[in-house]
N, C-alpha and C positions, 0 to 999 in steps of 0.2 A: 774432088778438087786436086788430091797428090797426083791422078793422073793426066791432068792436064796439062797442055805444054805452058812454059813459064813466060809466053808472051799471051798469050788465052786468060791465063790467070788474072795477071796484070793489066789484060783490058776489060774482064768484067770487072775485075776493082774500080776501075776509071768509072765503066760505063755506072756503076753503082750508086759513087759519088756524084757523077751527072743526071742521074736521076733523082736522087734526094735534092739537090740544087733545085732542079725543075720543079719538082713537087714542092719545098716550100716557095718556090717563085711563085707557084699558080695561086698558093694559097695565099701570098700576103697580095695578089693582083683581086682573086675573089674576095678577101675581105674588103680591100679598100673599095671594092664597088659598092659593095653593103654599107658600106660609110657613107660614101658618097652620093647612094639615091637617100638615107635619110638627112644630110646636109642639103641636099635638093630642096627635098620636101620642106625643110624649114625654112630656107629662102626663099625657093619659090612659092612652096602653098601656103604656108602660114603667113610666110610675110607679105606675100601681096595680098591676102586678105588683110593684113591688119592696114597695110597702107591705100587699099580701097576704103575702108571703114575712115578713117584720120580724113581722106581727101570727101567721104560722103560730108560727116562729120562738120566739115569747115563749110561745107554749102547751105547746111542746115542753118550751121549760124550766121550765115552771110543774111537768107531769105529769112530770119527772123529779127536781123536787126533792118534788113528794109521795111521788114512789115511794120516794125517800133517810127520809122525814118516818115512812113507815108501817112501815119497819124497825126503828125508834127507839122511836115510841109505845108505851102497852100500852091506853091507854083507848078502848073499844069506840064511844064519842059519837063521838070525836074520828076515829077510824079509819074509821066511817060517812061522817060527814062529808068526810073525803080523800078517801074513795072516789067519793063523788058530785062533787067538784069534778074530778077525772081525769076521771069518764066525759062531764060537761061537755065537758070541753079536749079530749077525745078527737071528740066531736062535731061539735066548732067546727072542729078540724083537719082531718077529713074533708071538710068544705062549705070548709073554704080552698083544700084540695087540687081537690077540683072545679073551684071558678073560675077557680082558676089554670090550671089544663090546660084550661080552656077559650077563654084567652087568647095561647097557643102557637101561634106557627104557623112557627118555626123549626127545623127536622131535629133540629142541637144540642141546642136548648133541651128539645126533647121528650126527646132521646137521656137529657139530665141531671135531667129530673124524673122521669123513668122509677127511676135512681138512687136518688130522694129517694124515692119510694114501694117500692120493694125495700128499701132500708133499713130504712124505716118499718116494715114488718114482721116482720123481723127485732126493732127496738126492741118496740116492740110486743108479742112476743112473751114477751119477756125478762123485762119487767117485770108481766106478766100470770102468768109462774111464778113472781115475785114473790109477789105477789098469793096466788096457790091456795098457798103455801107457806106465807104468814101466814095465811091461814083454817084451816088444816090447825095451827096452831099450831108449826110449826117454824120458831123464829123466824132459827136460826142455817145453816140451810139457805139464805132464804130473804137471809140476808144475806149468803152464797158467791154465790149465783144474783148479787146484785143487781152485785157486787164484778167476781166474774168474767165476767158476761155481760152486763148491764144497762149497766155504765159504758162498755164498749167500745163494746157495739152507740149509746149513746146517742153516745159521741163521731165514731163514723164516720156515723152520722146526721148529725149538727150539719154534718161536713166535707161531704155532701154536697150540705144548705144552701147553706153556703157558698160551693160552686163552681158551684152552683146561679143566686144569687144573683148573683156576679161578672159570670156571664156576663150576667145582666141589666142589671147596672151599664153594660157594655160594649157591649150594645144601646142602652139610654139615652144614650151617650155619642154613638156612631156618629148616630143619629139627631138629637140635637143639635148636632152638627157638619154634617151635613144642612144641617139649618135656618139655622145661619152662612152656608153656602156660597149656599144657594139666597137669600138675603141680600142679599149678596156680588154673586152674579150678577146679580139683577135691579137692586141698585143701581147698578151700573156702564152695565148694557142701558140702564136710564132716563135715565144720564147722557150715555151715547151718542144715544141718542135725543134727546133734549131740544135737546143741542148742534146735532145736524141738524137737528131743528127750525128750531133759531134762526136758521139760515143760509140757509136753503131760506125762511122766513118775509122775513129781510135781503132775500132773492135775489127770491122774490116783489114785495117791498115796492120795492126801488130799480127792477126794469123795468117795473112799475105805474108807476109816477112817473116812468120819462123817457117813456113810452110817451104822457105828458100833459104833461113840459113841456118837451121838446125840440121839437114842431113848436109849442108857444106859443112858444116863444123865436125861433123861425123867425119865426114868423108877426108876431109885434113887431118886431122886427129891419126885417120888407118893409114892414111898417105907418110907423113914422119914415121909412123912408127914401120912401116917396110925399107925406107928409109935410112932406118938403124939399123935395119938388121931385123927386126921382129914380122918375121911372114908367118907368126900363128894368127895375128887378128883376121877375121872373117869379116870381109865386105858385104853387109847387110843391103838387096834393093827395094828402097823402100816407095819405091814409082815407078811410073812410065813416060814418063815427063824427061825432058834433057837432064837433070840431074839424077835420073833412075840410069838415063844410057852409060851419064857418067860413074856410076857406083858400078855396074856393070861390065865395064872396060876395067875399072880398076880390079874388079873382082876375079876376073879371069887374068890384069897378069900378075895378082897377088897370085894365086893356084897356078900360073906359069912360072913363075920365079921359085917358088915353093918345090916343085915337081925338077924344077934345073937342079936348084940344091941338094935334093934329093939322094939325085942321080949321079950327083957331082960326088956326094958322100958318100955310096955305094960302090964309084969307081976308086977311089978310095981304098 
């Protein structure tokens, strides 16, 4: 390093600092990626499952309270009409269920939709002898079926929703805690970081600068005192760097001034 010229020096110190800049740049860009695919995951994969599940959810109870609606009625419009909005929600619920299970990829999670689609057909079924019960015109049939088979099978449905759904909530959760920690982590890494930086930048910075002003001070120091008169001090080179050439020049006309006196004192 002492032989280096004093602009060489001063640009690895730069380039040093510009590297540690970059290297904690990449790192808080790498971290914040990692944050941000598991903020993804939470919005996208957890929550669109949970807001698939809420919009299955509301269809189920739509086509359950038609099912209760078409027990009641007797007007054949209106009965049409229920009927085609079921087969809708019946539709809709099918292609929910799709997407959903096609967004699964936990043992659990499959193990409990699996659940919600057993269920499902059991309900399903229930209220479909519903159904051929009122076409058939037996209305009081049709409202034992709805009573004793329909309402159960629709509530152990609903429960299995439900713990369906929990454990989504519970996914969402864990994965947002994720994204705290990984957070967490990297903010702390960067502030470790950073801190070594700044020390290692200190540490750079103060042996750069004695490295340039301790043989200056030397070299001033020999310079007064030839100055006064004192040409015993010896010009020490302690480089090959500009300020080696300068100790150097000083050096030889310290031993040229010395060598005049000399000679001046021996003419004498």
């Amino acid at each position: 390093m002492k032989n280096m010229k004093i602009g060489v020096r001063l640009g690895l110190a730069f380039a040093v600092m510009v590297a540690i800049l970059v290297g904690v740049g990449w790192l808080g860009i790498d971290r914040m990626e990692v944050i941000n695919g598991k903020l993804d995951r939470v919005i996208k994969v957890q929550w669109g499952k949970i807001d698939l599940i809420q919009k299955s959810v509301e269809r189920v109870n739509d086509n359950a309270q038609i099912a209760f609606e078409l027990v009641i009625i007797k007007d054949p419009v209106a009965i049409a009409e229920l009927e085609r909005s079921q087969n809708k929600n019946k539709e809709e619920i099918t292609a929910l269920l799709k997407d959903i299970e096609g967004r699964l990829y936990t043992e659990k999670g499959k193990a409990l939709f699996a659940e919600v689609r057993d269920r499902r057909v059991v309900f399903v079924e229930s209220f479909g002898r519903v159904r051929k019960l009122l076409s058939e015109g037996n209305l009081e049939g049709a409202r034992e079926v709805a009573v004793k088979e329909m309402v159960p099978a629709n509530e152990r449905f609903m429960d299995a929703w439900k713990a369906f759904g929990a454990f989504q909530v519970d996914l969402m959760n864990e994965d947002a805690k994720a994204a705290t920690k990984a957070y967490e982590a990297a903010r702390n890494l960067l502030f470790l970081i950073i801190g070594m930086a700044i020390f290692f930048a200190i540490g750079v910075g103060i042996f750069v600068t004695r490295s340039l002003t301790v043989p200056m001070e030397r070299l001033v120091e020999v310079t007064k005192k030839v100055a006064n008169g004192d040409l015993r001090e010896t010009v020490e080179v302690t480089s090959r760097d500009e300020i080696g050439k300068l100790q150097m020049s000083m050096k030889e006309m310290s031993e040229k001034l010395s060598q005049i006196v000399s000679e001046a004192v021996s003419s004498a």
